[in-house]
DOKOL-920161 format. One record per residue (C-alpha): residue number from 1; residue in one letter; x, z, y. Coordinates in steps of 0.001 Angstrom, whole numbers, plus 524288, in hexadecimal, padded with zeros to 5 digits. Layout:
REM residues N
[atom NUM, 'A', [X, Z, Y]];
...
END
This chain:
REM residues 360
[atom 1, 'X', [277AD, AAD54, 4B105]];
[atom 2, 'X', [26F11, AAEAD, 4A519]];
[atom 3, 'X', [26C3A, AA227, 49918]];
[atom 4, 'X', [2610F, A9F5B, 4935E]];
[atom 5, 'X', [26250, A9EAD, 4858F]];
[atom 6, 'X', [26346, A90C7, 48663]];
[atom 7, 'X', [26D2D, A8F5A, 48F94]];
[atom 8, 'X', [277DF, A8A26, 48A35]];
[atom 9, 'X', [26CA9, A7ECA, 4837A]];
[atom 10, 'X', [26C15, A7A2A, 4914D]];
[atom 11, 'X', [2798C, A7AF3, 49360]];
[atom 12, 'X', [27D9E, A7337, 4876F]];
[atom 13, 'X', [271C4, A68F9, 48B65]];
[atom 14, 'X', [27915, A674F, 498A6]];
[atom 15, 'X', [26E49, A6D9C, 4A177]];
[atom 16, 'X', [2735E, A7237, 4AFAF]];
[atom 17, 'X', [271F9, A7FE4, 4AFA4]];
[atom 18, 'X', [2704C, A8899, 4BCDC]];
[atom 19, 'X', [26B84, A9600, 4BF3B]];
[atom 20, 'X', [25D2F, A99A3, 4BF7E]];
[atom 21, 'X', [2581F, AA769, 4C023]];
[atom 22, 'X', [26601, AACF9, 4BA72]];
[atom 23, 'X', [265F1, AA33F, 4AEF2]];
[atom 24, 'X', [26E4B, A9932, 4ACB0]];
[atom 25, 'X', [26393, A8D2B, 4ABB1]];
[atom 26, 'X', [26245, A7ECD, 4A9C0]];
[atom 27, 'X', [25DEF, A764A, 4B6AC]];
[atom 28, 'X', [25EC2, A6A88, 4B06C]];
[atom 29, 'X', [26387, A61FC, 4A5BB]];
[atom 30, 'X', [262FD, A53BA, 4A6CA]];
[atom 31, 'X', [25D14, A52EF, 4B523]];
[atom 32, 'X', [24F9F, A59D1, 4BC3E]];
[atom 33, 'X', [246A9, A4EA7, 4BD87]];
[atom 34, 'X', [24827, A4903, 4AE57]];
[atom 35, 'X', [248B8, A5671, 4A921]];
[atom 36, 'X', [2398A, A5853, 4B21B]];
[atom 37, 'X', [23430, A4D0D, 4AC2C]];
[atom 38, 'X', [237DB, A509F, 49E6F]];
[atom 39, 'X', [22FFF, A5CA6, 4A234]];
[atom 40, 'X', [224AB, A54B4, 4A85F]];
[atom 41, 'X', [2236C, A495B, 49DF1]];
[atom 42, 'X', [228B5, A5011, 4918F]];
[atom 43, 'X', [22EB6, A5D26, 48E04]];
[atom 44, 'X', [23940, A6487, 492D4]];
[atom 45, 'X', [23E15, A72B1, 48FF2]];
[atom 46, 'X', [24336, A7E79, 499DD]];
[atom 47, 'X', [24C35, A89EF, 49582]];
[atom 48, 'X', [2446E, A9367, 49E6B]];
[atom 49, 'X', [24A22, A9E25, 4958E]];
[atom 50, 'X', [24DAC, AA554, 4A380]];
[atom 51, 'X', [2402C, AA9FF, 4A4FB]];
[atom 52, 'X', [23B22, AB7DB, 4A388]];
[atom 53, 'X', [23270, ABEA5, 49974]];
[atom 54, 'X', [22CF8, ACBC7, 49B0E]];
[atom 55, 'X', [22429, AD0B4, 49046]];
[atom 56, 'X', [218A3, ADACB, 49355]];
[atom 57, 'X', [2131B, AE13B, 489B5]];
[atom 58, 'X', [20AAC, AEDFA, 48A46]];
[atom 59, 'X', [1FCC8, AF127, 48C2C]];
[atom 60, 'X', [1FE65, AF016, 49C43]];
[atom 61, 'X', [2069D, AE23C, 49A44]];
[atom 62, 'X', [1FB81, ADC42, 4A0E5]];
[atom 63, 'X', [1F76D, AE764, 4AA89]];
[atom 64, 'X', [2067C, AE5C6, 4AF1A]];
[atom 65, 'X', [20757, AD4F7, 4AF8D]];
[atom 66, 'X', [1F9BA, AD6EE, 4B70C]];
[atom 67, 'X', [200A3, AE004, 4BF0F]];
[atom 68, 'X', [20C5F, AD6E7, 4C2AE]];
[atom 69, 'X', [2079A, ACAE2, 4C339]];
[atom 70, 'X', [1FD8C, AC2B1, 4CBF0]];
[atom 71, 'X', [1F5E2, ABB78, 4C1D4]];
[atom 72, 'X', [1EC20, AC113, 4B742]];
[atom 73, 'X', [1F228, AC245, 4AAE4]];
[atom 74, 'X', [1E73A, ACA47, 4A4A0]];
[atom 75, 'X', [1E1E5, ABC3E, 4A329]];
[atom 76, 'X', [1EC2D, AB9A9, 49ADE]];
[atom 77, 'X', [1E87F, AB988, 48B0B]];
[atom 78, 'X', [1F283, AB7EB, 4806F]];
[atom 79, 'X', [1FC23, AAA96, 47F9E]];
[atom 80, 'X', [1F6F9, AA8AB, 48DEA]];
[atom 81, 'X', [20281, AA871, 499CA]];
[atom 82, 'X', [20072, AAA93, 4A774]];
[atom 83, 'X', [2076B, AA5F9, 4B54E]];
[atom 84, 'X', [2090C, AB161, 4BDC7]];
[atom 85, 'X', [2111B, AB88C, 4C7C8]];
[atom 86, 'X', [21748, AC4B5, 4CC21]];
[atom 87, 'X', [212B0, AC8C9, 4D8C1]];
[atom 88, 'X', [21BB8, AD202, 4E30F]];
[atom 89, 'X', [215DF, ADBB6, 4EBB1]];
[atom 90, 'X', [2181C, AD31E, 4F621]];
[atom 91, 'X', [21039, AC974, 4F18D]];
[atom 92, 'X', [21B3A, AC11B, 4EE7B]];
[atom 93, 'X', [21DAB, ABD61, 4DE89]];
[atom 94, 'X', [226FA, AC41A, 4D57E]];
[atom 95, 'X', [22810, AB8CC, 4CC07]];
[atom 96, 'X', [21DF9, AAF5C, 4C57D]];
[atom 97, 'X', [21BC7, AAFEF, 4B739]];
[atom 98, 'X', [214F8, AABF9, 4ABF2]];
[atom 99, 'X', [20BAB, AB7A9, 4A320]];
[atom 100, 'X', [20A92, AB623, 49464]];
[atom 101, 'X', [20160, ABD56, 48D3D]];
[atom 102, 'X', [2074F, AC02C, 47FEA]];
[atom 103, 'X', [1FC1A, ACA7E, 4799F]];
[atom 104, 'X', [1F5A4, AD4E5, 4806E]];
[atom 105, 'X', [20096, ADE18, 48667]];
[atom 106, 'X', [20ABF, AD318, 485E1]];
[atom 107, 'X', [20E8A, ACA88, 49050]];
[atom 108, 'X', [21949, AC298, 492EE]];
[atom 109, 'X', [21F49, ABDD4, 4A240]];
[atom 110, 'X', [2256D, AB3F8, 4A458]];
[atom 111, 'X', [22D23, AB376, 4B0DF]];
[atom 112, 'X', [236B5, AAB7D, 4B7EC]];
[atom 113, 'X', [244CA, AADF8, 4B55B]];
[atom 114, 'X', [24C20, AB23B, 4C289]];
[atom 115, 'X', [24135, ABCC8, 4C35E]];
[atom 116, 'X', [241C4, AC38A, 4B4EC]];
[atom 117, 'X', [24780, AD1A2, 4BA90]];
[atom 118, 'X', [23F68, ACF79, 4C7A5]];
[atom 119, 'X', [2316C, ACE15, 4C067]];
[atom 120, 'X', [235CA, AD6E3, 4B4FC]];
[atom 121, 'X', [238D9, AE35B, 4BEDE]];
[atom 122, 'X', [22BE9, ADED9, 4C5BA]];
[atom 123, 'X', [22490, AE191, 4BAB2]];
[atom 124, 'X', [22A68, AEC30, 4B670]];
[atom 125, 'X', [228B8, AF443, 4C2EF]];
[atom 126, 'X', [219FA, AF300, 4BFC8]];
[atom 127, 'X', [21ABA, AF5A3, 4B308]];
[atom 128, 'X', [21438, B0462, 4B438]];
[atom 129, 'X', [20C7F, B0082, 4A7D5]];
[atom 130, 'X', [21591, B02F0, 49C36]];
[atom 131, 'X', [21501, AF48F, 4998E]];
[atom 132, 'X', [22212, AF0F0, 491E7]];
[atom 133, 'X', [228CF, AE406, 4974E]];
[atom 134, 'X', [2333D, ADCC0, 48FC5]];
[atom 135, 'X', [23C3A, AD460, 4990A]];
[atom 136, 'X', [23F5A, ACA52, 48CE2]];
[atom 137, 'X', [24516, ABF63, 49731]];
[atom 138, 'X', [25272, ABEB4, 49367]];
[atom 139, 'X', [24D72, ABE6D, 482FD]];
[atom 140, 'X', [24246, AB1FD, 486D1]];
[atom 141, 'X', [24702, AA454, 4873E]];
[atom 142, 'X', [23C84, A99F9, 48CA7]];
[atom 143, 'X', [23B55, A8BE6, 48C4E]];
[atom 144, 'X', [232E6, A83B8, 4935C]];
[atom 145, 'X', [22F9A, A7774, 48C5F]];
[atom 146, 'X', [227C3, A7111, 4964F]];
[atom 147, 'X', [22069, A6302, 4972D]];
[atom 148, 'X', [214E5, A5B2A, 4915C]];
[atom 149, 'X', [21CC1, A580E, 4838B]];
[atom 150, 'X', [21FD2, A672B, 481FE]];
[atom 151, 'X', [21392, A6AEC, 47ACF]];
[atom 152, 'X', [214FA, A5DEE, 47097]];
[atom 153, 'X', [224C2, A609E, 47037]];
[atom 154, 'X', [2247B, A6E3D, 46B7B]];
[atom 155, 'X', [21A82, A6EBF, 46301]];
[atom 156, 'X', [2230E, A6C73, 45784]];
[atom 157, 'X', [227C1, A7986, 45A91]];
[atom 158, 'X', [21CA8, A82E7, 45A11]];
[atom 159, 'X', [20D66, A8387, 45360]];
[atom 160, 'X', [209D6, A8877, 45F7F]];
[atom 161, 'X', [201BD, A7C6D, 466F3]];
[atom 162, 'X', [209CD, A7965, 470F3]];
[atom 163, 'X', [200F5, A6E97, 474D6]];
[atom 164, 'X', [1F35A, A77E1, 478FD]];
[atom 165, 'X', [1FB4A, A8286, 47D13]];
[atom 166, 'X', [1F268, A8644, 48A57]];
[atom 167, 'X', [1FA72, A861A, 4970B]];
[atom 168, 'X', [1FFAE, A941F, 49A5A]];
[atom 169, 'X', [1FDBF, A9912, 48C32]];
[atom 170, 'X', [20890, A9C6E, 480DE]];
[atom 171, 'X', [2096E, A9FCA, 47282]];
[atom 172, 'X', [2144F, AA6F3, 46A45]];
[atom 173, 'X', [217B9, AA1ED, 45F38]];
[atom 174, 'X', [220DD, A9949, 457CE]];
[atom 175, 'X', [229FD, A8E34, 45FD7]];
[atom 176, 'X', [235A9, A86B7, 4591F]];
[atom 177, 'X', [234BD, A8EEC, 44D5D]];
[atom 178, 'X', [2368A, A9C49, 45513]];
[atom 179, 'X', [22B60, AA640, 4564F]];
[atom 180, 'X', [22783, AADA4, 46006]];
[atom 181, 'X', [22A31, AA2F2, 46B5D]];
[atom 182, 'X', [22149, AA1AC, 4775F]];
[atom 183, 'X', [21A8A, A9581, 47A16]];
[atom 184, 'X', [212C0, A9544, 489BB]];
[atom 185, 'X', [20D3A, A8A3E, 48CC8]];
[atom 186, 'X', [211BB, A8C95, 49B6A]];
[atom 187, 'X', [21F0A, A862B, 4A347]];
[atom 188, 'X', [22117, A8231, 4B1A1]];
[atom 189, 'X', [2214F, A732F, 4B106]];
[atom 190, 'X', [2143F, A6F5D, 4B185]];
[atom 191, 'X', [21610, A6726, 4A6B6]];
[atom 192, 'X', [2122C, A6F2F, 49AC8]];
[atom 193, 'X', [218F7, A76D6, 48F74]];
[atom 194, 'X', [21E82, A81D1, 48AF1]];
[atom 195, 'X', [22504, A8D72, 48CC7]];
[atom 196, 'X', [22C09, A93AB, 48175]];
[atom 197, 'X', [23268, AA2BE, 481D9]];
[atom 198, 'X', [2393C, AA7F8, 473EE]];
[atom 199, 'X', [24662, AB05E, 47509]];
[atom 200, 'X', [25451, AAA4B, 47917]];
[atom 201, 'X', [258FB, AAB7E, 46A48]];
[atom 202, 'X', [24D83, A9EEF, 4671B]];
[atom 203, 'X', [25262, A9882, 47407]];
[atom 204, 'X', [25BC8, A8CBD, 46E70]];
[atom 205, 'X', [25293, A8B47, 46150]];
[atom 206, 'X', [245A3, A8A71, 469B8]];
[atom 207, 'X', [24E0B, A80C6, 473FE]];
[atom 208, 'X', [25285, A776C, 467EE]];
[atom 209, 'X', [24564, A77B1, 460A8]];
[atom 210, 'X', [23FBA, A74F5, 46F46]];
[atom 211, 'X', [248A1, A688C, 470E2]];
[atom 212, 'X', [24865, A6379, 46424]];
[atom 213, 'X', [23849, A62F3, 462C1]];
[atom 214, 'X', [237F9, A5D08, 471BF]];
[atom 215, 'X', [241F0, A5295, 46D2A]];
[atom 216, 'X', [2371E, A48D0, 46A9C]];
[atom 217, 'X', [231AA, A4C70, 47750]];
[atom 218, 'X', [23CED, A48E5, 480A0]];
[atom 219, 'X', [23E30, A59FF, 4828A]];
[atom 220, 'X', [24A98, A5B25, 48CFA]];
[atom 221, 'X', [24FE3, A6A87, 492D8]];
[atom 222, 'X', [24A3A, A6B04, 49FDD]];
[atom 223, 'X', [24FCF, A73EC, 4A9F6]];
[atom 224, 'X', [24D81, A7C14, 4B569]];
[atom 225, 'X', [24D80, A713A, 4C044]];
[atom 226, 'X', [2423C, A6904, 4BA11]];
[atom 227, 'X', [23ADE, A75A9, 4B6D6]];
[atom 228, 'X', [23AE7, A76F1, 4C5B7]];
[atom 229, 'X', [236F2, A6ABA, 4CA19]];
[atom 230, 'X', [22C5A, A6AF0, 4BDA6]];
[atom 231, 'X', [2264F, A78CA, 4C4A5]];
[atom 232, 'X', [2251C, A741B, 4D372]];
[atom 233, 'X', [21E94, A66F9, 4CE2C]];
[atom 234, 'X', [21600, A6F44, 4C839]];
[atom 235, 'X', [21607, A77A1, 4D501]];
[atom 236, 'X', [21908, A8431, 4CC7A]];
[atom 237, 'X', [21EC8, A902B, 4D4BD]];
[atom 238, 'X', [22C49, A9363, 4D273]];
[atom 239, 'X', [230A9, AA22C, 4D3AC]];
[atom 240, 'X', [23BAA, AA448, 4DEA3]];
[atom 241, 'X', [2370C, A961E, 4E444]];
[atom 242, 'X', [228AB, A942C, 4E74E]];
[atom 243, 'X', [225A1, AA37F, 4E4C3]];
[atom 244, 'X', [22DF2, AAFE8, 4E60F]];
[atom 245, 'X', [22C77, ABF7C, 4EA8F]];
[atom 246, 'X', [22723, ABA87, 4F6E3]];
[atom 247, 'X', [21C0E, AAEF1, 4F463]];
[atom 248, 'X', [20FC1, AB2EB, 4F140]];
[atom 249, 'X', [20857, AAE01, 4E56D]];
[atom 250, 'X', [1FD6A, AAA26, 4EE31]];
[atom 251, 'X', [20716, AA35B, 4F7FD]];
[atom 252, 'X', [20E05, A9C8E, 4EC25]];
[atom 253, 'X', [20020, A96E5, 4E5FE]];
[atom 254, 'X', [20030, AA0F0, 4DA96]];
[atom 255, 'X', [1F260, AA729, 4DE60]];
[atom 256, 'X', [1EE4E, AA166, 4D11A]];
[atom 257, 'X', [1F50E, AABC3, 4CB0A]];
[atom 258, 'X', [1F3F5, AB61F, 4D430]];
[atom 259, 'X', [1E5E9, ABC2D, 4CDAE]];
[atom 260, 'X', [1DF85, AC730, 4D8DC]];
[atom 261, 'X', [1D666, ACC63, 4CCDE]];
[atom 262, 'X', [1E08D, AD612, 4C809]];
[atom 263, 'X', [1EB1A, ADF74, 4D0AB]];
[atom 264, 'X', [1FAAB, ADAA8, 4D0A2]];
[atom 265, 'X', [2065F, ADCCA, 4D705]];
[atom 266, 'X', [203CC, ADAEC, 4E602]];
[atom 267, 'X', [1F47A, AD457, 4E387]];
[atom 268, 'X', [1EE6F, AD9AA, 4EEA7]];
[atom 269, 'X', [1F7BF, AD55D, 4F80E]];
[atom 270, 'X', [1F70E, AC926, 4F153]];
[atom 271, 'X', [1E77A, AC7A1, 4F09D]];
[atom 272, 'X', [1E840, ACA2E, 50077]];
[atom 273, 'X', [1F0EB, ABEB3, 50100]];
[atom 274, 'X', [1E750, AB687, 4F9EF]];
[atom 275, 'X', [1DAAB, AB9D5, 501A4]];
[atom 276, 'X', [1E38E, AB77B, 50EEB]];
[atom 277, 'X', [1E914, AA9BB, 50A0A]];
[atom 278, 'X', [1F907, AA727, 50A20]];
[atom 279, 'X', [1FF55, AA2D9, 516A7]];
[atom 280, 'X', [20859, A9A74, 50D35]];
[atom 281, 'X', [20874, A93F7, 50062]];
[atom 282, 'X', [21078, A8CB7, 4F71D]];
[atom 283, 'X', [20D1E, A7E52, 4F748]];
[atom 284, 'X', [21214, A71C8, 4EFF5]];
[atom 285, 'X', [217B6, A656E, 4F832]];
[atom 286, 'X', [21B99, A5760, 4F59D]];
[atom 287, 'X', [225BC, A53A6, 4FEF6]];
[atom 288, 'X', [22019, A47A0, 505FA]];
[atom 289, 'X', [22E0A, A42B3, 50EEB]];
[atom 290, 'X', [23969, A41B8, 50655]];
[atom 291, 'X', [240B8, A4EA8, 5022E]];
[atom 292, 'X', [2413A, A5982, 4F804]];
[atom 293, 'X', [23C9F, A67F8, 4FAC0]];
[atom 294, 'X', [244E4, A742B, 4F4A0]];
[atom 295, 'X', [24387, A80AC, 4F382]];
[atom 296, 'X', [243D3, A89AA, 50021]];
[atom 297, 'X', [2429F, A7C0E, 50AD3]];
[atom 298, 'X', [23BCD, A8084, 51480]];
[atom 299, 'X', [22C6C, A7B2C, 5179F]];
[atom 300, 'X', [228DA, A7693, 525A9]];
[atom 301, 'X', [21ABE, A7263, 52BB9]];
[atom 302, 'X', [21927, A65EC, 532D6]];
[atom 303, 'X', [21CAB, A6DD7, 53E30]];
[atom 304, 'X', [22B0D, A7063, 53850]];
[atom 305, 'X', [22708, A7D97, 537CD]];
[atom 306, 'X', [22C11, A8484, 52A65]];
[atom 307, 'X', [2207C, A89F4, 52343]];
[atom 308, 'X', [2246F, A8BB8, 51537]];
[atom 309, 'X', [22FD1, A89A1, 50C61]];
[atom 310, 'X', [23119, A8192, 4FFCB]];
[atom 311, 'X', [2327C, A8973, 4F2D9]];
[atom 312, 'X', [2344F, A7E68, 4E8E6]];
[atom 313, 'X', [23671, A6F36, 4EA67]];
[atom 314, 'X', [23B8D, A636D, 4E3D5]];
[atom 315, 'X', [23B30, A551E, 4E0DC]];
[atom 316, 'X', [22F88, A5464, 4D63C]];
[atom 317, 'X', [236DB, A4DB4, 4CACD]];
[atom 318, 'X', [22878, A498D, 4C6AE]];
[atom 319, 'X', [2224A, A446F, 4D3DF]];
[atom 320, 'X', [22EB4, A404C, 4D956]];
[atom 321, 'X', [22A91, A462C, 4E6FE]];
[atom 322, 'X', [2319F, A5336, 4ED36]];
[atom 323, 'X', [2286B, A5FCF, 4EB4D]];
[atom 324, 'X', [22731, A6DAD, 4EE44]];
[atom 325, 'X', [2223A, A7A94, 4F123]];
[atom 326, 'X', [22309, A8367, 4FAFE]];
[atom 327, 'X', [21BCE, A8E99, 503FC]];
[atom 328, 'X', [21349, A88CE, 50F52]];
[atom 329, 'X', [20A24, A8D46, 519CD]];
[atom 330, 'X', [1FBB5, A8EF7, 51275]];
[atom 331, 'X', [1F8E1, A8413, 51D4F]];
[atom 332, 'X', [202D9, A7A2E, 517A7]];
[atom 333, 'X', [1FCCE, A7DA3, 50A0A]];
[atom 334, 'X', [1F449, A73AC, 50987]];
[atom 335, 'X', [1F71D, A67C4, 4FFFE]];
[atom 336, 'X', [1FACE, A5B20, 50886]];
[atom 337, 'X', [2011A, A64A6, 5157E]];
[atom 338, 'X', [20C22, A6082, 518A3]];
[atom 339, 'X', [21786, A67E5, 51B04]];
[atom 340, 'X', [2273A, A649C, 51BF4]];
[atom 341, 'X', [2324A, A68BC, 51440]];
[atom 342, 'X', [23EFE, A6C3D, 51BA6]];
[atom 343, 'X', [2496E, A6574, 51396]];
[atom 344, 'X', [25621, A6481, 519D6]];
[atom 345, 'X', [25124, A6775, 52750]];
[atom 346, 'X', [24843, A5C94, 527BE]];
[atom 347, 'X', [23815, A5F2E, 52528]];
[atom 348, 'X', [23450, A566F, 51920]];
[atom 349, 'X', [22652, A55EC, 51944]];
[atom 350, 'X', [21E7C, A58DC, 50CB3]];
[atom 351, 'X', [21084, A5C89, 50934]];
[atom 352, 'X', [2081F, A672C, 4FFE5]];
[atom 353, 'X', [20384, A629F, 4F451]];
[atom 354, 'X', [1FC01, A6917, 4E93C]];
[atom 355, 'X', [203DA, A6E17, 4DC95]];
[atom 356, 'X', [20706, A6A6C, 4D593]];
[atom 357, 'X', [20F82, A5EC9, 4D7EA]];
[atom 358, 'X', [21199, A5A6B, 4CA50]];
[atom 359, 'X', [20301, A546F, 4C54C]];
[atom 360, 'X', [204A5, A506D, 4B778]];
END
């Protein structure tokens, strides 16, 4: 089991710790739902330190990302990140990850932490273009300060302007007195923020300097649990959950950033798929009888006929109603069908809804 270089901050702060992606990780600290609406109303902060960074750089760093991955990263300019994935050649997805353009001929990926070796042989096997690729994920720490006070609370800590930062855009530059530190105005809680990379030595000076400029602004350690039920509010896919090696990113609603204007790993197969339609897609429900849906429940018609399975579900800490996500029948796509959950042999009924679930 692998720490973060903050591990034993969490420990000594009295955060349960579990394993996640071969790190040991904190799920929570004083409770899910308080630490979600410190997150939704304020500021909290994630050690997401478990992530991976690869670093591209070489005149065919870009002919190799375009290449790899299903979105159009020659789009990209400098300071400007990207959401993307890995397609398979069986037009299932590797991983999903995030671009950044550094400069020309230098990119950085991020990518999610139980894949790192997966998506870093991946890319290497089609790298026939002398690019050179650092696999920097066990030097990177990462916090995600994430919320509507983050902006105001950090920017103590950095000339950067925190506060018109564009969505999905990052500088590097100085943070809590340390150069060099990434700022991306990107996270997965729908709530705005940051997300911060600089090397595990900075890791307990950047975390201190973090907490003691949020102090005024009620800043609390979040963990994983309410970064969880932050994402599937916000109706955001999560890797090994809503998609894996066998969901398509057409199936999984990801044909946003699946771009047919430029050749990638399995795109024609992929482009057929479009111009035929899906049989199935991945779909957001409320639960309208009484009952929470998890993670692999299976999805029955009115018929009692199973027709999908559920892929991510929980009792929305900020609605206070049961929601979900899960593979259905294009025909049961539509917002307002109805369909039933199978929890604890009994068919719960529930209907589609748009994401995502959390309007602010």
């Amino acid at each position: 089991m692998k720490n973060t270089a903050l591990t034993h901050v969490h420990e000594s702060l009295g955060a349960k710790m579990v394993p996640f992606a071969g790190y040991n990780m904190p799920v929570q600290y004083e409770g899910v739902n308080l630490e979600h609406e410190t997150v939704r109303s304020g500021v909290g902060v994630f050690d997401v330190s478990h992530m991976g960074e690869f670093f591209l750089k070489g005149e065919n760093a870009l002919a190799l990302i375009q290449k790899v991955t299903s979105n159009d990263a020659s789009k990209l300019v400098d300071g400007k990140a990207q959401y993307s994935c890995l397609p398979n050649n069986e037009g299932g997805i590797v991983d999903d990850l995030i671009v950044y353009k550094i400069a020309d001929n230098h990119y950085m990926l991020v990518v999610n932490a139980s894949n790192i070796e997966k998506d870093w042989n991946w890319i290497s096997s089609h790298n026939d273009l002398g690019v050179d690729m650092q696999n920097l994920s066990d030097s990177y720490s990462l916090l995600a300060i994430q919320g509507p006070k983050a902006a105001e609370a950090m920017q103590s800590l950095t000339s950067i302007d925190l506060v018109n930062m564009p969505y999905y855009s990052f500088q590097i530059g100085e943070f809590a007195g340390l150069k060099d530190v990434t700022v991306s105005a990107t996270g997965y809680t729908g709530s705005g923020g940051f997300e911060i990379y600089f090397k595990n030595e900075d890791a307990e000076t950047i975390w201190n300097k973090v907490f003691e400029a949020g102090a005024a602004f009620g800043i609390k350690p979040i963990g994983l649990a309410a970064r969880d039920t932050l994402r599937l509010e916000m109706g955001f896919c999560l890797y090994g959950n809503d998609i894996n090696d066998t969901t398509s990113p057409l199936e999984a609603g990801l044909g946003w950033i699946t771009k047919f204007d430029k050749e990638f790993t399995n795109s024609e197969n992929l482009k057929k798929q479009k111009e035929a339609g899906v049989s199935k897609k991945l779909v957001g429900f409320e639960m309208v009888d009484r009952g929470i849906p998890r993670h692999d429940y299976e999805i029955a018609d009115a018929d009692g006929n199973v027709v999908g399975v559920v892929t991510s579900g929980t009792q929305s800490p900020s609605m206070g109603i049961a929601i979900g996500m899960g593979y259905v029948p294009t025909a049961l796509s539509t917002p307002d069908s109805e369909i039933y959950i199978r929890i604890r042999n009994k068919d719960i009924k529930a209907k589609v809804v748009k994401m995502p679930f959390y309007k602010k």
